[in-house]
NUSERO-826677 format. One record per residue: residue in one letter; x, y, z of N, C-alpha, C, O in turn. Coordinates in steps of 0.02 Angstrom, whole numbers, padded with zeros to 5 digits, always signed. Each point is the difference from the previous one (the first is absolute). Layout:
BEGIN
AXYZXYZXYZXYZ;...
! end
This chain:
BEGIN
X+06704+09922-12577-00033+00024-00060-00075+00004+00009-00031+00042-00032;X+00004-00076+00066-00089+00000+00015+00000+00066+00048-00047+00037-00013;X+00076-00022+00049-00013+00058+00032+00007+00071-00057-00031+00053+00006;X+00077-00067-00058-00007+00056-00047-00075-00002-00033-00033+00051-00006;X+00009-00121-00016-00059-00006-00013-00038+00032+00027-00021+00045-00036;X-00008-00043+00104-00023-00012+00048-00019+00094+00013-00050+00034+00009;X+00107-00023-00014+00018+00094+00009-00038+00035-00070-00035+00050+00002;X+00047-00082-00053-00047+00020-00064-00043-00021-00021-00011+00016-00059;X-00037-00062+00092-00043-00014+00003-00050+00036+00024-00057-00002-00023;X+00081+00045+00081-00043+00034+00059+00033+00076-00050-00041+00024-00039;X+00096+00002+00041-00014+00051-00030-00018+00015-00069+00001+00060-00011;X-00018-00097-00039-00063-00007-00075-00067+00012+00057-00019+00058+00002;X-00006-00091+00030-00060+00007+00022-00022+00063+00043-00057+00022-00002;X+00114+00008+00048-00013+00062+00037+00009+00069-00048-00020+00057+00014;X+00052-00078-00070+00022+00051-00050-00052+00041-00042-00003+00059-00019;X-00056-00147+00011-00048+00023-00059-00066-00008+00047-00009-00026+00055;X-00037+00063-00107-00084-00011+00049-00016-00078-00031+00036-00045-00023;X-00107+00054+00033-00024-00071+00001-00006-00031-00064-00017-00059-00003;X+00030+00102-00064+00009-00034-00062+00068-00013-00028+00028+00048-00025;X-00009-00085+00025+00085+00014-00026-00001+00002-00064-00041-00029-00036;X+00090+00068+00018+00031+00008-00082+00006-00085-00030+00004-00043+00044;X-00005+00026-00103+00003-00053-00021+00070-00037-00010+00005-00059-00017;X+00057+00108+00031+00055-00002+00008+00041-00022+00074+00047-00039+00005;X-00082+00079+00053-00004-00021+00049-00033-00058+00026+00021-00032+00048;X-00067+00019-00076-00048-00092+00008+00049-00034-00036-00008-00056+00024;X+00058+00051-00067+00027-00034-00017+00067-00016+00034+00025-00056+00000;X+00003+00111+00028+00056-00005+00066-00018-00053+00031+00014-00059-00011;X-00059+00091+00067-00047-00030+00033-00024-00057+00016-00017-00025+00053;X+00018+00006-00109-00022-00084-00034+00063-00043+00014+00004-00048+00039;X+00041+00073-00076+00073-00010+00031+00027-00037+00045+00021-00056+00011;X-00029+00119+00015+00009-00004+00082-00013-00053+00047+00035-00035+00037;X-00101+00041-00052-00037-00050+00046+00021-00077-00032+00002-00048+00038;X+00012+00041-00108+00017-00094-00003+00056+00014+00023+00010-00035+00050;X+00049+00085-00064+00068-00014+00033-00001+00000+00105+00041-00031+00034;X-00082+00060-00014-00007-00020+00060-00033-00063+00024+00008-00023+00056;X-00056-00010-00113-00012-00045+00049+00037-00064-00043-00020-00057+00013;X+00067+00064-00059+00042-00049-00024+00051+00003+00047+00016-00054+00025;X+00007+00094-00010+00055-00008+00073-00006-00011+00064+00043-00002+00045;X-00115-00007-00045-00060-00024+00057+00019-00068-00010+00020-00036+00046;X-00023+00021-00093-00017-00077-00011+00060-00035+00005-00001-00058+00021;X+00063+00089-00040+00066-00022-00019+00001-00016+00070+00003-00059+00017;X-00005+00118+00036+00029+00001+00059-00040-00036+00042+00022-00002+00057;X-00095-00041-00071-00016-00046+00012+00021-00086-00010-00010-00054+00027;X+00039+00079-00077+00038-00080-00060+00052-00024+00040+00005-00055+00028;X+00052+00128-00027+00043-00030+00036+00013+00019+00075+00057+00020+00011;X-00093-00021+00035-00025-00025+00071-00029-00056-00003+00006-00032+00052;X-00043+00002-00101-00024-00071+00018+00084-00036-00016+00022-00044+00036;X+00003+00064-00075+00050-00045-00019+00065-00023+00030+00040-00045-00013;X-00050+00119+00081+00029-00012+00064-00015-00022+00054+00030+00001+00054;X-00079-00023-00068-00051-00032+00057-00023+00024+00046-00009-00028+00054;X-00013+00116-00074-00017+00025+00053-00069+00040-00048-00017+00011-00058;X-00008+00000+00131-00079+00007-00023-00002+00103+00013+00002+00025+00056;X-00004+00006-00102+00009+00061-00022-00031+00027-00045-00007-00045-00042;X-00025+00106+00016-00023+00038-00040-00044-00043-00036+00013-00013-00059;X-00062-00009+00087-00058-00034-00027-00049+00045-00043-00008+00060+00014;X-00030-00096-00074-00016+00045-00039-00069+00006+00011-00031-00040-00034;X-00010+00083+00077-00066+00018+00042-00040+00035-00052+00020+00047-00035;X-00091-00082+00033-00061+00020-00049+00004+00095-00019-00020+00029-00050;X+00050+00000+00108+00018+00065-00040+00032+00008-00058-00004+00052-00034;X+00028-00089+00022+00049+00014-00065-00026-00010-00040+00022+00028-00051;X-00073-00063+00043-00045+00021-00041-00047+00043-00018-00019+00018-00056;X+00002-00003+00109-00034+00077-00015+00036+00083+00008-00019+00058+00007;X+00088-00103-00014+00049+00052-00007+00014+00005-00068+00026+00055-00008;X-00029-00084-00045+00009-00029-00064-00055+00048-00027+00014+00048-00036;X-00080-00065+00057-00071+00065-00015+00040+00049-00012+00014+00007-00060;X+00019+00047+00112+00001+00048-00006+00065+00024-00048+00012+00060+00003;X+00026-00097-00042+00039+00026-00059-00045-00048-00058+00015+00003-00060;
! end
């Protein structure tokens, strides 16, 4: 499901120029907590397997900026 994210994430942004519709910022917005909530999940449970995986790297936060 993050790769569907992931796929409409990039096509909202190649779709529109550099102002988006206020409808589209709101997708958008979306998007980006549902990707990095499944960021985080899939961080949760790898620690909980004891394995060290999908760590959550200062980008994601400035991935958050851009929705």
């Amino acid at each position: 499901m993050t790769g569907y994210f992931c796929s409409e994430f990039y096509d909202l942004i190649d779709s529109h120029g550099e102002w988006l519709p206020h409808d589209v910022f709101l997708r958008l917005s979306n998007i980006v907590v549902q990707i990095l909530r499944r960021a985080a999940w899939l961080h949760v449970h790898c620690v909980q397997l004891g394995v060290l995986r999908y760590h959550l790297v200062p980008k994601h936060h400035y991935f958050a900026h851009l929705g």
